[in-house]
N, C-alpha and C positions, 0 to 999 in steps of 0.2 A: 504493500500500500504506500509506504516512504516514497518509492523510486516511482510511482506513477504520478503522484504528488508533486514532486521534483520537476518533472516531466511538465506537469501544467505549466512551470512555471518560467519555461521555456522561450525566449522571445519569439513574437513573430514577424517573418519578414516580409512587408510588403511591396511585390515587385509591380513595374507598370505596365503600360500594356504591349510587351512583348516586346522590347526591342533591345537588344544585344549589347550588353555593358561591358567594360572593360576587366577582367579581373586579373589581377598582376600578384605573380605566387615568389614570394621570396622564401631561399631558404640558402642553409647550411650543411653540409654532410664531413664525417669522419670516419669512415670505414678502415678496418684493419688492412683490406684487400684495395686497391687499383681500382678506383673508378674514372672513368673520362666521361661517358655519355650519362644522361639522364632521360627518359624516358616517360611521356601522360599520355594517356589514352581515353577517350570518352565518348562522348554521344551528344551532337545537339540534333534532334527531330531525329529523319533518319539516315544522318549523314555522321559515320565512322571519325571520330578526328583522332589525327596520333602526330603527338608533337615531341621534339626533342630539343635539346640546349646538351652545351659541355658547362662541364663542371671545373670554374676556375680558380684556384685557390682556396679550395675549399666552400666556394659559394655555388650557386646557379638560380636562375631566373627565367621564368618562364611568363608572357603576357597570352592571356586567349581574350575570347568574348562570349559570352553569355548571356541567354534571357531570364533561368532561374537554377535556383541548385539546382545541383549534376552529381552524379557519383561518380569521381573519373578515379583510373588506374595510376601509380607511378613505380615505376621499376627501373632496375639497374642489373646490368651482368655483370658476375663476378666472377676470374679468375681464383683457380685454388691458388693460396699463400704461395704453397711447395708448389706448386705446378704440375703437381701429379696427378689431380684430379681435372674432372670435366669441368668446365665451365658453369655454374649455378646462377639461378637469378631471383632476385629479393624483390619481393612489391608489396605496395600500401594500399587500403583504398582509402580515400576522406571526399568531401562534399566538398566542393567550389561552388561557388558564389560570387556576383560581383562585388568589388572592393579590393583590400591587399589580405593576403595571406601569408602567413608567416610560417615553415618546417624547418623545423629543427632536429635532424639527425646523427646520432651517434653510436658507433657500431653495427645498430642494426635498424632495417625499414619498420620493423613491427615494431619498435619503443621509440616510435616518432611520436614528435609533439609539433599539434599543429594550431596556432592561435589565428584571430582574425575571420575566422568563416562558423557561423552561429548556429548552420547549419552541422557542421560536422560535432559542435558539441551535440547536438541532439540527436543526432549518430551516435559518437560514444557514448552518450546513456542509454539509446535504444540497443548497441550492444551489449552492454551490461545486462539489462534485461532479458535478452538471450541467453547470453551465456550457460545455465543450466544444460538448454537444449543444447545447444551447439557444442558442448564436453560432450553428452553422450553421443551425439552424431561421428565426432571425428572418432570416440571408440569402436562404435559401430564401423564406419571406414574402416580402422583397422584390424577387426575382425572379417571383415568382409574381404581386404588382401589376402590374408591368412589361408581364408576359404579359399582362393580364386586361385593363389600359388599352389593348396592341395589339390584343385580342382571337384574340389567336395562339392558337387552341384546342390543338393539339402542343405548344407550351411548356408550358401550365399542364399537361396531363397528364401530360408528362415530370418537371414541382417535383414534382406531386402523389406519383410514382411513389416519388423521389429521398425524399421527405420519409413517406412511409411503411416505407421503406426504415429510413430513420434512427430513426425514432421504434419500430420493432421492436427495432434493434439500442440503442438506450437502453433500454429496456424490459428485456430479458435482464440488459444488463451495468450499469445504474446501480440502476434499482429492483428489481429482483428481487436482485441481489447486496445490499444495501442491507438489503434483509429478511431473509435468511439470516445477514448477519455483525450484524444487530441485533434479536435478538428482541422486546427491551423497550423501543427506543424509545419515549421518548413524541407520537412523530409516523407511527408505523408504521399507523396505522389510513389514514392520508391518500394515504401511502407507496402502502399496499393499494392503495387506491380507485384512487389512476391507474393502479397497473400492470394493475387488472382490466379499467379502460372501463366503458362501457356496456354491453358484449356480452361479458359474464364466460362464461370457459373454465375448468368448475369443474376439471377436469385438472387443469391448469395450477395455478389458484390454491387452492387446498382443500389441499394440500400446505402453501402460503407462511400459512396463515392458523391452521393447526395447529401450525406452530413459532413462534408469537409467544405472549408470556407470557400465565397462565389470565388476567392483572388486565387485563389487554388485551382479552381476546375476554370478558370479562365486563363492559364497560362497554357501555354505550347503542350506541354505532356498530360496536362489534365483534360482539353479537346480532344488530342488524339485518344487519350483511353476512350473518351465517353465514344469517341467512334468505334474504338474494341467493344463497348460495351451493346451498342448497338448491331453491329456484324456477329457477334455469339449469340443474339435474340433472332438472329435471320439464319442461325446452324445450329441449336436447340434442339435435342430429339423433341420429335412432335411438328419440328416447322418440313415445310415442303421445301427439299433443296433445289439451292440454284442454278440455273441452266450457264452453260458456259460451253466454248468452243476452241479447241486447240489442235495443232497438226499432231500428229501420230508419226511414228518413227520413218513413215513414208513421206512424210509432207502432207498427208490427205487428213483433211480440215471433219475431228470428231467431235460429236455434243453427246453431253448425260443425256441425254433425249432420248438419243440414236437407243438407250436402252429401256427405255420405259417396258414395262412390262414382266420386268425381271428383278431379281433382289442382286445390288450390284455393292461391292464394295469400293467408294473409291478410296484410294492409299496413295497418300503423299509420302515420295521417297527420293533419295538420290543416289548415285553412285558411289558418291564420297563420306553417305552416310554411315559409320559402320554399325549404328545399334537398326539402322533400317537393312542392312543386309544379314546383320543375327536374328532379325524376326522373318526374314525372306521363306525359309524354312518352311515353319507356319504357314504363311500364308501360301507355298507353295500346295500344303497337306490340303488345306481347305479348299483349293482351288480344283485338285484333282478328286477329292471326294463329293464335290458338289456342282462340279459343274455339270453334269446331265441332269441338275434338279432347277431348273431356272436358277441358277446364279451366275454372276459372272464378275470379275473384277477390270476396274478401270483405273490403271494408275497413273499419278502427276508428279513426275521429277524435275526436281529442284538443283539442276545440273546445271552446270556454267555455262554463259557462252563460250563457243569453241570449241565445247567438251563434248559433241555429239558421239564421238567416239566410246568415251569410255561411258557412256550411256547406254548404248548400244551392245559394247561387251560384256556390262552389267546382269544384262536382262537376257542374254544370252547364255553367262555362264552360271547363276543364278537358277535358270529354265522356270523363267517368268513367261510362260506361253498365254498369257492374256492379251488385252488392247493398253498401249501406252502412249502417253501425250505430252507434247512438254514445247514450252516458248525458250528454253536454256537462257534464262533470266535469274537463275538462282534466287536469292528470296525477295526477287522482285518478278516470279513466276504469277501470272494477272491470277490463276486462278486462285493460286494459295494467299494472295492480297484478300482476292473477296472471299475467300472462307475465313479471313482471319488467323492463318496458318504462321505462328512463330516459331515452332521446331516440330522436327519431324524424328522418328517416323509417328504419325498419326493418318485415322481412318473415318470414314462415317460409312454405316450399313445404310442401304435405301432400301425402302420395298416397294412392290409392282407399281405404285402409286405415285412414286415419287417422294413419299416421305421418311424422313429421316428417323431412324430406330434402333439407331444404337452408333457409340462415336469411341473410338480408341479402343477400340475392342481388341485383341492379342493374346495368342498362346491358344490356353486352354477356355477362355473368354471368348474368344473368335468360333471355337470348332463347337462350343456349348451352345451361344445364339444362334447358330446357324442350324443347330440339329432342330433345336425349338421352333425356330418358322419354319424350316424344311422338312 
């Protein structure tokens, strides 16, 4: 109860309307090891930024621009002492915001002290808050190695279980409480983001996204969610999916349409995915046991431009014998924009009708709805 208390008392920062401020990051470092470069990396909308400066005398400086906190990266490579080992590398995360910001580093990036950004104090106390869960998570991790080096397939499912388990119950009782007793932090956009995932349950979050302050949902990331928010209301089991049209590994121009009639899975995947080529398997199993029962799948890869190749030898060596489609836009692939598609691999089941009944469905989840409608 202290630390949520603490928490209220939080400043708020009020930005205006959207337009990109300067924020100038000073800092200091002393590492045991050889640094020259410095390294940020972050996100303004949906443009990657990754910026660098040298490190002179002990100093370095970096200037960006921004419209509201940001969660950016800062890393450095490090040579072993001895020189016998690999090259390692050290990184931070903290909050930027416009204004100056001040790091101060010594020996190591994780017992950085960062002053000047109001946001990244209310980070620090939001990970404090954490903390419980996040011990058991990294235990879990490394039990889960343990498993993976034995190959003990029942262990790792059993962490995998344990740690889904947990990361619900943080979920309910850190971040979702977290939003509710803090409407106007000014880290409540980020707060959102994990408690939604990748597979936002507007229910659920369309409630926590309407009690956070208007300066909030009027800045750049709070718009765009409320359009995540409305794009998961139009891919919902129960809504009728949307129609869309893309080339197929021939060129020749296919639509969900084309299947109406039948129960189709579509599956968002890539080449380069490697947890979408561990579940390939699966969906290979379902595909052969049920496709003389009206089913059939339609998959959307999320493969580079250029990469038509290894696209192709994908689905090839994989013996993905269905229909596939793809613009080689990676995740800027039209269809997986309008499904709201942020990582993959992920699915929705259709039935004859066109509507949507069931969404990431896998493994043993995949071959059990399928025997139920079929």
């Amino acid at each position: 109860m202290q630390k949520t208390f603490l928490l209220l008392l939080i400043p708020v920062i009020a930005f205006g309307a959207n337009h990109p401020k300067k924020v100038k990051i000073k800092g200091t470092m002393q590492m045991h090891q050889t640094v020259q470069m410095i390294f940020l990396s972050y996100r303004a909308g949906d443009e990657s930024i990754k910026d660098s400066t040298k490190l002179t005398n002990g100093k370095f400086e970096f200037i960006e621009k921004l419209e509201e906190p940001t969660l950016a990266t800062l890393f450095v490579h490090l040579d072993a002492a001895d020189g016998s080992q690999r090259p390692t590398t050290e990184w931070m995360q903290l909050f930027l915001e416009p204004g100056k910001i001040n790091i101060e580093i010594k020996d190591s990036l994780s017992a950085a002290k960062v002053s000047g950004s109001r946001s990244q104090k209310a980070f620090e106390a939001f990970d404090l808050l954490r903390k419980p869960y996040s011990d058991k998570i990294d235990a879990l991790n490394n039990q889960y190695m343990e498993y993976s080096k034995a190959k003990d397939a029942e262990g790792m499912k059993k962490i995998t279980d344990e740690y889904t388990k947990l990361n619900d119950e943080e979920n309910e009782k850190i971040y979702r409480t977290y939003l509710e007793n803090n409407p106007a932090s000014p880290i409540d956009m980020y707060v959102l983001e994990q408690y939604a995932g990748y597979d936002l349950d507007p229910l659920k979050v369309e409630p926590l996204y309407e009690h956070l302050s208007p300066s909030l949902q009027n800045t750049r990331s709070g718009t765009a969610f409320k359009d995540r928010i409305e794009t998961a209301k139009k891919t919902a089991v129960g809504s009728f999916a949307m129609n869309f049209t893309q080339p197929d590994t021939a060129g020749k121009a296919v639509s969900l349409t084309d299947f109406k009639g039948k129960y189709v899975l579509v599956d968002f995947w890539a080449s380069w995915c490697g947890p979408c080529r561990a579940e390939n398997p699966n969906v290979v199993k379902a595909f052969d046991q049920y496709k003389d029962k009206n089913f059939t799948i339609l998959s959307i890869s999320l493969d580079q431009p250029g990469k038509k190749q290894a696209w192709l030898d994908a689905i090839h060596k994989d013996h993905l014998d269905w229909t596939h489609v793809s613009d080689l836009k990676f995740w800027d692939n039209a269809v997986a924009r309008q499904y709201g598609i942020r990582a993959i691999p992920q699915n929705l089941l259709i039935d004859p009708a066109g509507k949507i009944i069931a969404k990431n469905i896998r493994g043993e989840d995949l071959d059990k709805k399928l025997k139920e409608v079929l």
